[in-house]
C-alpha positions as CSV (number, residue, x, y, z in Angstrom):
1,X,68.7,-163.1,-45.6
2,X,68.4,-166.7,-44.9
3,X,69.4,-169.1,-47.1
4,X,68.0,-172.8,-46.8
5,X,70.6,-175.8,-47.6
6,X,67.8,-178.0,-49.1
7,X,67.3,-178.4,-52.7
8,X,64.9,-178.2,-55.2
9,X,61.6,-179.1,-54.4
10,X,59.5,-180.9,-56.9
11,X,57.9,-178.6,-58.5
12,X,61.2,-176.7,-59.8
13,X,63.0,-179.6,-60.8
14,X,59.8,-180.7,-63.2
15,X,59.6,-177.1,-64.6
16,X,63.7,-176.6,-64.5
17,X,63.5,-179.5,-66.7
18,X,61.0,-178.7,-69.5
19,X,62.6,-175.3,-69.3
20,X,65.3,-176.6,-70.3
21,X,64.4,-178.7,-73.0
22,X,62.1,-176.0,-74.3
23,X,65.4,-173.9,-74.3
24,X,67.3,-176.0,-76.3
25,X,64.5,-177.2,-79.0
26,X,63.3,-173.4,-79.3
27,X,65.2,-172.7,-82.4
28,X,64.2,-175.9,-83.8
29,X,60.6,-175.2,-83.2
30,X,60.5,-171.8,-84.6
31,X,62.1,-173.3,-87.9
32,X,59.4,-176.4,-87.9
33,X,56.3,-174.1,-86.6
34,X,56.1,-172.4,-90.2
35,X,55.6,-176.6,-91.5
36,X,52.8,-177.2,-89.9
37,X,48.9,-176.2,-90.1
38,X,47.3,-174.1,-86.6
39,X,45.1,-177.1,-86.0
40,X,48.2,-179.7,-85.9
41,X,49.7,-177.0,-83.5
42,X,47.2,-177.6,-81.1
43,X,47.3,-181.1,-81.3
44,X,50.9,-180.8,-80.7
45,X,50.6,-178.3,-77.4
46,X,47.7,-181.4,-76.0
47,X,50.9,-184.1,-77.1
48,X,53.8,-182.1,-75.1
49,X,51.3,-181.8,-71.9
50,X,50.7,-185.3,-71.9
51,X,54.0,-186.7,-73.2
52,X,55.8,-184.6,-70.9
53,X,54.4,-181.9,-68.6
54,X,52.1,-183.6,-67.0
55,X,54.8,-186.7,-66.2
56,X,57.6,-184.5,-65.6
57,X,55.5,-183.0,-62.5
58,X,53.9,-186.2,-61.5
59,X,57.2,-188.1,-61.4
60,X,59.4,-185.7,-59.4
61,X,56.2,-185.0,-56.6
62,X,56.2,-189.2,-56.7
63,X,60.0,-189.8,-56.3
64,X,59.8,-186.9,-53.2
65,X,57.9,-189.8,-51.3
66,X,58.2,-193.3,-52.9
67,X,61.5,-195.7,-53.8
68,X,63.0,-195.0,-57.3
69,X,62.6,-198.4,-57.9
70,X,58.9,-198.9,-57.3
71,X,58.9,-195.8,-59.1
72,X,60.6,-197.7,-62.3
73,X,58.5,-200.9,-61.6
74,X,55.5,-198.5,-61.9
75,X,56.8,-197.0,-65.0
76,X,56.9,-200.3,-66.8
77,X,53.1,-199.6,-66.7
78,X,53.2,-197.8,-70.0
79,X,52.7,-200.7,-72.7
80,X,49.5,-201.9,-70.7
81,X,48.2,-198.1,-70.6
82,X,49.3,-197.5,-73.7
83,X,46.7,-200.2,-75.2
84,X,44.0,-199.4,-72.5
85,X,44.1,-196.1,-73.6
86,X,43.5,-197.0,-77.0
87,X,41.0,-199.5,-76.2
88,X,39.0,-197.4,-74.1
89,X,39.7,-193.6,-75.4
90,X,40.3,-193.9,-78.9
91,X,38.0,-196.9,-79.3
92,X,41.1,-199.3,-81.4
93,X,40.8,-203.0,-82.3
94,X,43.6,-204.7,-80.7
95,X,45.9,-207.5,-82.0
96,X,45.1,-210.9,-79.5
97,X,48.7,-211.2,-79.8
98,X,49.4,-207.9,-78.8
99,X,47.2,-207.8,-75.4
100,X,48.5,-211.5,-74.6
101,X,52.6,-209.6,-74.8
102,X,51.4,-206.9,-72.8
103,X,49.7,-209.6,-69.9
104,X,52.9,-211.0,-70.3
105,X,54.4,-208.0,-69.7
106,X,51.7,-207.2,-66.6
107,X,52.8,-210.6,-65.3
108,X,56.1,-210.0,-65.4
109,X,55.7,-206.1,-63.7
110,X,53.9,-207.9,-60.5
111,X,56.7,-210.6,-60.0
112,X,59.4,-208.2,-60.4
113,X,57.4,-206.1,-57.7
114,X,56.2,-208.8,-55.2
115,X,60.0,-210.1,-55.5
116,X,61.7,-206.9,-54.6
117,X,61.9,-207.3,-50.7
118,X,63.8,-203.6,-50.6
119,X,60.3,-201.5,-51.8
120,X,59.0,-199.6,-48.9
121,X,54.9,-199.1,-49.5
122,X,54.5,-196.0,-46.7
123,X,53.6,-193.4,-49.1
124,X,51.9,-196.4,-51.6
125,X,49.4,-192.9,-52.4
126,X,52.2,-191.4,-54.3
127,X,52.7,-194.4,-56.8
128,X,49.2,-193.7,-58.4
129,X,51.3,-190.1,-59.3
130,X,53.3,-192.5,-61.5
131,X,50.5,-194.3,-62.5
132,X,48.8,-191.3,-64.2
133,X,52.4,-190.5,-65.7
134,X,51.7,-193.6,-67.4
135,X,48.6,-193.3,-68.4
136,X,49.3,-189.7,-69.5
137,X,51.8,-191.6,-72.0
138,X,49.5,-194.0,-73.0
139,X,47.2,-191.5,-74.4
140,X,50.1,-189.3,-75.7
141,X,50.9,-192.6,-77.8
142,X,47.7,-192.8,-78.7
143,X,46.9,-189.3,-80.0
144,X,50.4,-189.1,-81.7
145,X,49.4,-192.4,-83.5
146,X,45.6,-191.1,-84.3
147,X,45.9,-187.7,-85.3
148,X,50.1,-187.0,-85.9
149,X,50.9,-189.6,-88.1
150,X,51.9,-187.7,-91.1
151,X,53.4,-185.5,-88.7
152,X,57.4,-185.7,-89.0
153,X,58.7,-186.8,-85.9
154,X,61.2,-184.4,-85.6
155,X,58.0,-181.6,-85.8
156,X,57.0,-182.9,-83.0
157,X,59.5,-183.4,-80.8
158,X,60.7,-180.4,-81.3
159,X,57.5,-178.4,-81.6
């Protein structure tokens, strides 16, 4: 039998780690399931994918190919998807002062990135990976905020 000395590849260390953390909030979740209704369940399966499955896979294939600190720069996406998502998706009225902190924020990200002379752009594909991480949280936000609200957070992170 031949045994390789590489590790993990991508795709096991996303599903090693929501495996894990499934493992561990299990009997939490069986004690919160009977709490809530079958409709906020479902709502609550859509929230896990996009809070977590879905990033969880597209950050480990990203980091296979990209720096891990494009990778965070990219990450610091979130607040600006977060309100373009609710903007766009779930059709919210935004604060002025909200979308002038996250320009701010924007302006900030592309500084920080255009500064960083150490970022190597050859696999620049696999950022957008990250990208839809972000976006994937920005609608996660968005849905926990529209439809989970009454929701105790503890259902849902452990649910």
């Amino acid at each position: 039998m031949k045994v390789s000395n590489q590790g993990m590849t991508p795709y096991q260390v996303a599903a090693l780690r929501i495996f894990s953390a499934g493992l561990v909030f299990m009997p939490f979740a069986i004690v919160h399931l009977s709490k809530v209704d079958r409709k906020t369940v479902a709502l609550l399966v859509i929230a896990g994918f996009f809070g977590n499955l879905l990033p969880a896979f597209c950050f480990a294939i990203a980091l296979l190919k990209i720096d891990s600190s494009l990778t965070g720069i990219l990450n610091s996406l979130t607040p600006l998807c977060v309100v373009m998502t609710g903007i766009v998706v779930f059709k919210d009225k935004i604060k002025l002062q909200k979308i002038w902190g996250v320009i701010l924020g924007f302006a900030g990200l592309c500084v920080l990135t255009l500064t960083q002379n150490n970022i190597s752009l050859q696999n620049a594909g696999y950022s957008f990976l990250v990208v839809l991480a972000t976006l994937s949280y920005g609608f996660n936000v968005n849905l926990v905020g529209h439809y989970l609200k009454t929701i105790r957070p503890l259902h849902i992170a452990t649910i």
